[in-house]
C-alpha positions, -999 to 999 in steps of 0.1 A, spaced: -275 112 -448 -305 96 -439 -321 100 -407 -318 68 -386 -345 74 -365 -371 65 -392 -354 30 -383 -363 30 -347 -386 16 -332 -396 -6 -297 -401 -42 -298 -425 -56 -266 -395 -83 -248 -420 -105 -249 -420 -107 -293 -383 -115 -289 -386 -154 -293 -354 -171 -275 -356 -205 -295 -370 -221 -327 -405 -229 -336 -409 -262 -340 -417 -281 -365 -391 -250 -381 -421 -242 -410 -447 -236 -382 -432 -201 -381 -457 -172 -393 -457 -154 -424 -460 -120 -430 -467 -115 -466 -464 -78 -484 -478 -74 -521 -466 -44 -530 -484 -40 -566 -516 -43 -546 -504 -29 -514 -521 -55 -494 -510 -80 -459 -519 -110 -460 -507 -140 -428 -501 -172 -433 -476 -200 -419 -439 -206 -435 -453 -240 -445 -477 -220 -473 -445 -204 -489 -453 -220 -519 -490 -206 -524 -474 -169 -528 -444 -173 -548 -451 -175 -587 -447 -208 -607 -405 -208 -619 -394 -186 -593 -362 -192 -589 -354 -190 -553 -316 -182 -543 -301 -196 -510 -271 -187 -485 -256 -221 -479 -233 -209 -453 -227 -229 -423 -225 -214 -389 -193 -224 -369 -190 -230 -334 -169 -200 -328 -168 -193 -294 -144 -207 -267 -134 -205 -232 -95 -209 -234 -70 -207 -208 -39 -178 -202 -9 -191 -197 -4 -174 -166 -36 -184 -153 -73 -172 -157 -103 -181 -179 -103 -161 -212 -131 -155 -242 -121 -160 -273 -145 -159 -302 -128 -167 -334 -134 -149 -367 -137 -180 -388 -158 -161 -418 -130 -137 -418 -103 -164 -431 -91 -181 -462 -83 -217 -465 -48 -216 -464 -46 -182 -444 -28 -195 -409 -29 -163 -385 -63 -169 -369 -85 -132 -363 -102 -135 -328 -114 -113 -303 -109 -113 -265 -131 -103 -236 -101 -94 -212 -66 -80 -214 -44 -101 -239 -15 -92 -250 11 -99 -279 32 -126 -273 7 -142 -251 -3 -180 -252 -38 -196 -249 -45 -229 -246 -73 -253 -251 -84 -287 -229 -62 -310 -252 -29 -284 -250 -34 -270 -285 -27 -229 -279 -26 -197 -301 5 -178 -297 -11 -140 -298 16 -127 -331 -1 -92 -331 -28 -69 -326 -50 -46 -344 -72 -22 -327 -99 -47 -309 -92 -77 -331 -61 -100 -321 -45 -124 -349 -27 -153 -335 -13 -190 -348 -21 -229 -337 5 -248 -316 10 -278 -304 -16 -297 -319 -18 -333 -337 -23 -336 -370 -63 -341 -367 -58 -311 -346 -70 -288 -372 -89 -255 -361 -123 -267 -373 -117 -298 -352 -109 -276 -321 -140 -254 -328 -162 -287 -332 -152 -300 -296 -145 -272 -278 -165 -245 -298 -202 -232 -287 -227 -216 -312 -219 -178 -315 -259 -167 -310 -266 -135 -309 -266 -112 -273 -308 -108 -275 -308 -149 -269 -286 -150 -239 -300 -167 -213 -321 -188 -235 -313 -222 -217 -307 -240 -250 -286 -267 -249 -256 -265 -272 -262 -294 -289 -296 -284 -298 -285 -250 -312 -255 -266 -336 -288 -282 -353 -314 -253 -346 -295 -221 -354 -285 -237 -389 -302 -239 -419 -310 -275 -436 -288 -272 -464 -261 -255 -445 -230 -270 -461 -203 -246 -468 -183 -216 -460 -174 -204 -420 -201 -180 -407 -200 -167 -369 -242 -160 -377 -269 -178 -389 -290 -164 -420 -319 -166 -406 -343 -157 -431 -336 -199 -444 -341 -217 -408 -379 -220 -413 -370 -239 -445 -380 -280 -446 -380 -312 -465 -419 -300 -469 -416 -267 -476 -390 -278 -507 -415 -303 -520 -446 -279 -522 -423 -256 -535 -408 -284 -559 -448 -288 -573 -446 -253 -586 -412 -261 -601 -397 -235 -581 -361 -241 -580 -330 -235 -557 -300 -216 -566 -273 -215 -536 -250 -192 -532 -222 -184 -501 -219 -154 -485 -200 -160 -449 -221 -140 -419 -203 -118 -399 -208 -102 -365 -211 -67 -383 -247 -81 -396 -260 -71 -356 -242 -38 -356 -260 -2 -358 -249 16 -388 -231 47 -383 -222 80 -398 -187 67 -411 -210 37 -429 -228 64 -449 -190 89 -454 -177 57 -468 -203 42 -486 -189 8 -468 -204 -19 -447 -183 -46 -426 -165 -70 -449 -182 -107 -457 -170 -132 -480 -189 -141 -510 -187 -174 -534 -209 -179 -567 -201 -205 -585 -198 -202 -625 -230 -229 -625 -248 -206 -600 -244 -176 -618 -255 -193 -652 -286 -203 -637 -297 -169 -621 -292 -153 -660 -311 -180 -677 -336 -175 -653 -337 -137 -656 -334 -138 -693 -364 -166 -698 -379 -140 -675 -385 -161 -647 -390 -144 -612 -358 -141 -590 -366 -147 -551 -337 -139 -527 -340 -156 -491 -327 -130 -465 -308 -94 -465 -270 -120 -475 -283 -136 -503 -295 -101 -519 -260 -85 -509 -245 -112 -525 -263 -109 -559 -259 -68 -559 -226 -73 -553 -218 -98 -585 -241 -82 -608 -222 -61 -633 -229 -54 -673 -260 -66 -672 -254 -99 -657 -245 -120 -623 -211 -130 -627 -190 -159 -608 -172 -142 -574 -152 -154 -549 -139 -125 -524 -149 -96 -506 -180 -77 -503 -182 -43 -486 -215 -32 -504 -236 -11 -486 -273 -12 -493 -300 17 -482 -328 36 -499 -327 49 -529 -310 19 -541 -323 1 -579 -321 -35 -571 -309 -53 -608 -311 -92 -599 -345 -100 -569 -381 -98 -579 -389 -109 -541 -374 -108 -510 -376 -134 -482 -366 -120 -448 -368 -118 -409 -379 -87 -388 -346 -70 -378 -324 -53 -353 -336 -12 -352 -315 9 -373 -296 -18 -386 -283 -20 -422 -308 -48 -428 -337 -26 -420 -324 -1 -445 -316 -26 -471 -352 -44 -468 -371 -6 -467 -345 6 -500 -361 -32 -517 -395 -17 -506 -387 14 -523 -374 -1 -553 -412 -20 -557 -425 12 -558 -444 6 -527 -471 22 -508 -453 11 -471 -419 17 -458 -409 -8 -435 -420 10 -403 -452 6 -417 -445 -33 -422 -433 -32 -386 -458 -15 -370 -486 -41 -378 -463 -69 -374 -458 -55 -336 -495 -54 -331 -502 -82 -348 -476 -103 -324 -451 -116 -349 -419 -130 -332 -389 -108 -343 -351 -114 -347 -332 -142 -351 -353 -169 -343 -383 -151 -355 -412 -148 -383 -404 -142 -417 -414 -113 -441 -423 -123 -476 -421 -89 -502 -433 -95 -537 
């Protein structure tokens, strides 16, 4: 097993920014050439002046949900309930959710309007339960939208962003798709600018969905490295998607994945030699030595310590061949005062 104190490390409180740059590209840009093992820094808005001419650049168009509510028991008392939305299917109708006090089976919770979830039964930590009560435009995602807040990450609390500014600042641009519970973060510095400069060097989007779960903040463990398993997240490639990645590979074209999901999401659909069309389940665990088969370059953010990211981003290291591990990386990013985590600076590998 690998020793997960290579992935440790302290972050000053002070490099843990609480809320978006803005305008989004004014972010900083840590870029790693790992053929000539040199750091260069730049701002987001330069993207385009590192990435070759025809990259093809491959996007998580997930969209973050407003999954967390403050519900009512029905014998009284406030309750937490943050719903699993990535965790569903379209026509799935038990609803996964967690709980921050007792709940039991049986139990009902009820929203403002007198929708409730009837609790139906329980697994470990994680209750399932099913909507009540509710009109017709009474649908979950409508109860999420006006009741819901923006499930951000424990390091922002006590941010003092208004929720209405997160539904907009926590997403990407070209969020459109899918039911994620966290933002990939690696896309928020992305812009209308940033596309056109990018655009001028015909570099080209490809978009992909991978649904962000909660397990994305969680340390890994020794059962993650006995299993060879990660937390579950939904993936969806479209047949058109796919096509595109292998024309580009097979012209020869550079392959640029934006953040630690959209790289999951193409090592998880690659097989005989080519990205294939998905729609399910990935529980593909990522850490060095790994051969990476589909990304040339990896766009990412500075991560949580001895997080499955971190080892993911130092196996892509690794796999370049190069002269730095990612404590390396972080250790001049720390003294060079780059903003880490969600709402950070961005790491550009080639």
């Amino acid at each position: 097993m690998i020793n997960l104190e290579r992935y440790n490390y302290a972050v000053p409180p002070s490099l843990i920014r609480k809320r978006g740059v803005s305008p989004r590209d004014h972010a900083r840009l840590f870029i790693y050439d790992t053929a000539r093992d040199t750091i260069t820094h730049d701002r987001f808005y330069n993207l385009a002046r590192y990435l070759p001419r025809n990259t093809l650049l491959v996007l998580n168009n997930t969209k973050v949900v407003p999954a967390r509510l403050w519900l009512k028991k029905e014998i009284g008392g406030k309750i937490e309930v943050f719903v699993l939305a990535n965790e569903m299917t379209p026509r799935q109708k038990e609803i996964p959710f967690l709980v921050d006090r007792k709940c039991a089976v049986g139990q009902k919770i009820f929203f403002p309007n007198g929708a409730f979830l009837v609790v139906r039964r329980q697994e470990k930590n994680k209750f399932f339960g099913v909507l009540h009560g509710q009109t017709k435009r009474d649908t979950l995602s409508h109860l999420l939208a006006r009741y819901g807040a923006t499930p951000i990450p424990h390091y922002l609390d006590g941010a003092d962003v208004a929720e209405r500014t997160l539904r907009t600042r926590y997403q990407t641009i070209f969020a459109k798709s899918g039911a994620a519970v966290a933002a990939p973060t690696a896309a928020l510095h992305f812009t209308p600018r940033v596309f056109a400069s990018l655009a001028q060097k015909k570099i080209v989007p490809a978009e992909l969905t991978l649904n962000v779960g909660r397990g994305t903040f969680a340390p890994v463990r020794e059962e993650n490295f006995q299993t060879n398993r990660l937390h579950a997240e939904h993936i969806i490639i479209a047949k058109s998607v796919a096509e595109k990645i292998n024309r580009a590979r097979a012209r020869g074209n550079p392959i640029a994945a934006v953040g630690t999901t959209s790289i999951r999401a193409l090592e998880t659909a690659f097989a005989r030699g080519s990205v294939r069309p998905f729609d399910g389940e990935t529980t593909l665990f990522v850490y060095p030595p790994h051969r990476f088969h589909v990304a040339d370059i990896l766009l990412t953010n500075f991560h949580l310590p001895q997080s499955s990211l971190m080892l993911l981003v130092d196996a892509f290291l690794q796999h370049k061949k190069s002269e730095k591990n990612i404590g390396d990386l972080y250790a001049v990013a720390i003294q060079e005062k780059y903003a880490f985590y969600s709402f950070g600076d961005s790491m550009l590998i080639l």
